[in-house]
Structure formats: structure tokens, C-alpha cells
C-alpha atoms as one frame of an Amber mdcrd trajectory, in Angstrom:
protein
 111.296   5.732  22.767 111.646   2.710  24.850 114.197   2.644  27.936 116.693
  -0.310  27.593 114.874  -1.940  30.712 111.670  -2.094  28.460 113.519  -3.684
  25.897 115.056  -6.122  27.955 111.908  -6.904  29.718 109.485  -7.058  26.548
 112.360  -9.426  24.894 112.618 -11.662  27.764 109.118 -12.502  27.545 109.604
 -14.656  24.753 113.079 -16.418  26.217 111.743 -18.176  29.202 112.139 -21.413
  28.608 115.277 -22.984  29.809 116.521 -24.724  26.589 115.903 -21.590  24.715
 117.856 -19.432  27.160 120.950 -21.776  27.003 120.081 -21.989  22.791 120.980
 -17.907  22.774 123.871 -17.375  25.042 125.455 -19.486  22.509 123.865 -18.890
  19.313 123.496 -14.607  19.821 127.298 -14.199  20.414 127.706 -16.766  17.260
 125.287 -14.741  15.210 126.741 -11.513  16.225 130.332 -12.663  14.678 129.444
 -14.235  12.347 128.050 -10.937  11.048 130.978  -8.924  12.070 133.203 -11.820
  10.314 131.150 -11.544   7.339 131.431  -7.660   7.162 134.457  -7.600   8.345
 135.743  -9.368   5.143 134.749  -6.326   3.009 137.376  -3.471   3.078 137.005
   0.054   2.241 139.549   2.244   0.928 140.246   3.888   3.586 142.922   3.375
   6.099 143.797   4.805   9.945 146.705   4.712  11.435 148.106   1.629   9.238
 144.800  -0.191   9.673 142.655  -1.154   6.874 138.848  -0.013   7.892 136.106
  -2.731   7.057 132.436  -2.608   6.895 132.312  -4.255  10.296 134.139  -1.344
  12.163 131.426   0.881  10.327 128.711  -1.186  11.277 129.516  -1.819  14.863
 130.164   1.746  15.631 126.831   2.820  14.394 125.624  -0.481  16.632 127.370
   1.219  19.201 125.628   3.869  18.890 122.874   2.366  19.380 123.378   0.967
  22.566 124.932   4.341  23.434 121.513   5.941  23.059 120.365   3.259  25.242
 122.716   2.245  28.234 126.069   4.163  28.577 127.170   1.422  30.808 125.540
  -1.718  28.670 127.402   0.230  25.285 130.708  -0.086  27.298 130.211  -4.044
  27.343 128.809  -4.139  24.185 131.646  -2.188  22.999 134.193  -4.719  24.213
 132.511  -7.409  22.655 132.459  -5.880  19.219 136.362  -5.341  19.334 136.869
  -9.515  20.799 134.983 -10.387  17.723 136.726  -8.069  15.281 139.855  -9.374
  16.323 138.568 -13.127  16.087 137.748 -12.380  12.756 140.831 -10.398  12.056
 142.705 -13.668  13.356 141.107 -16.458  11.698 141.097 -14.386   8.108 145.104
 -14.604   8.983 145.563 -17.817  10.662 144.437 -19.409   7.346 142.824 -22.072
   9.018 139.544 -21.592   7.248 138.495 -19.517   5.017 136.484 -16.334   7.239
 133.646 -16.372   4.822 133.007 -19.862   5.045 133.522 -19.506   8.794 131.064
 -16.946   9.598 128.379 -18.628   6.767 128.590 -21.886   8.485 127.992 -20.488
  12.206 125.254 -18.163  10.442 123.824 -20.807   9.278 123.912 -23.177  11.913
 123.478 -20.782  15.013 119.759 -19.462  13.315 118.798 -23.027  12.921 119.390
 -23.514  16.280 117.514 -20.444  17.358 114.289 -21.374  15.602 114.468 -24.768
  16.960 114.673 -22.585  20.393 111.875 -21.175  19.572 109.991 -23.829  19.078
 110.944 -25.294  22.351 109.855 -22.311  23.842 106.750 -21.821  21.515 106.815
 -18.138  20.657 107.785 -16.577  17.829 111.410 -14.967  17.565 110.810 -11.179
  18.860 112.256  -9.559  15.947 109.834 -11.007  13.636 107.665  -8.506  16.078
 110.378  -5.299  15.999 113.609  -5.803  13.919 115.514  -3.545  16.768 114.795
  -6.805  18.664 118.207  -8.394  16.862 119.910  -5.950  18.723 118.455  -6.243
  21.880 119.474  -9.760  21.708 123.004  -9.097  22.287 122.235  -6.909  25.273
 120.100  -8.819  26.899 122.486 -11.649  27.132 125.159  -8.432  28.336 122.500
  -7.679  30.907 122.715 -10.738  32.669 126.405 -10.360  32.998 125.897  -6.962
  34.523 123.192  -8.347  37.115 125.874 -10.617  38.092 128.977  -8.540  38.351
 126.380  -6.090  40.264 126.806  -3.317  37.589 124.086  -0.920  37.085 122.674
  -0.493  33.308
């Protein structure tokens, strides 16, 4: 298995055009709620402690887990990102503002247009078309870069 540093470095390969880079600290984040909106939308039967359980909690804890396997400290931030955009989506599905579905479609849609176009800046092919686990690695290499800053070790 590959060590998160592996990941990060065999991803980054492909992101090193400038444009690009700027392309996925916004479109990633948009991409990962917009999934997390869309799941979050479907609710199971099931409720703890007053709260209704979606699809997204189920999918971003086995995400989590993921990034558990490997980085204990990257998982943290990871973590904390998963519950911001659970409770975006939570919000805006009660604010009423806009319907979530249409929401999270829209910034789907438009945030993957945007990364293709990145990529064609940067003319390489997205990594995942390479290794799906790649759309997850997206995410943390973005999360890595805020560790490097803040000087925390991953």
C-alpha cells in the first residue's frame, strides 16, 4: 500500500501548473459538498440521539476511514471538513433558499467543468482517470498544504 506522502507526491505531479492549482482549491472543496449535499439529501431510517442519519454521514465516515488508514493527523482535518460541509448542507436544505439538490447538481456540475478545463491548462490527464482512490487524494492534498503551513506533521 502506498504511504499518504506517495499519494500526495504522485498526485501533485499532474497539478503543477498555476491555474490548475488555484482551479482545485476551489473546485475539490466544491466537489466534495456537493457530494456530501447530494447524499446528504437521502435519509435512512435510522435515527441517533434525535438526529436523522443520511447517506452522507455513512459515506464520510467510511471516507474517514480512509484517510484514517492513511494520516491520523490529515483524517483529523479531513474530519472537520466533512462535518463544515454536512452542516452547510444541513443549513441550506433548511434555509430554503434553494433547493439542496439543485444546489449541489449545479456546483457538481460546474466545479468538474472547471476541473477539466484545469486540466487542459495544465495538459495532463485528471489522476483519477489513472487510480479512482485519486478523488480522494484530492481532498487531502489540498489539506496537506494547510498542514505545511500551520507546520503540522502528516
Amino acid at each position: 500500500m502506498k504511504s499518504i506522502h506517495q499519494w500526495l507526491s504522485e498526485y501533485g505531479q499532474s497539478h503543477q501548473n498555476k491555474r490548475n492549482k488555484l482551479i482545485h482549491w476551489i473546485c475539490v472543496p466544491a466537489i466534495f459538498f456537493s457530494i456530501t449535499g447530494m447524499l446528504h439529501l437521502v435519509k435512512l431510517p435510522i435515527q441517533f440521539s434525535g438526529i436523522h442519519i443520511s447517506l452522507a454521514m455513512i459515506a464520510l465516515f467510511l471516507v474517514w476511514l480512509y484517510y484514517l488508514k492513511l494520516s491520523t493527523s490529515l483524517s483529523i482535518g479531513m474530519l472537520l471538513f466533512s462535518f463544515a460541509c454536512l452542516y452547510l448542507a444541513q443549513w441550506i436544505e433548511t434555509s430554503h433558499i434553494i433547493p439542496l439538490w439543485i444546489f449541489s447538481l449545479l456546483i457538481f456540475a460546474l466545479a468538474w467543468v472547471a476541473q477539466f478545463w484545469g486540466h487542459h491548462l495544465e495538459g495532463k490527464k485528471p489522476s483519477f482517470l489513472k487510480d479512482i482512490q485519486f478523488l480522494l487524494i484530492g481532498p487531502a492534498w489540498l489539506m496537506s498544504f494547510i498542514y505545511q503551513k500551520l507546520k503540522i506533521k502528516f
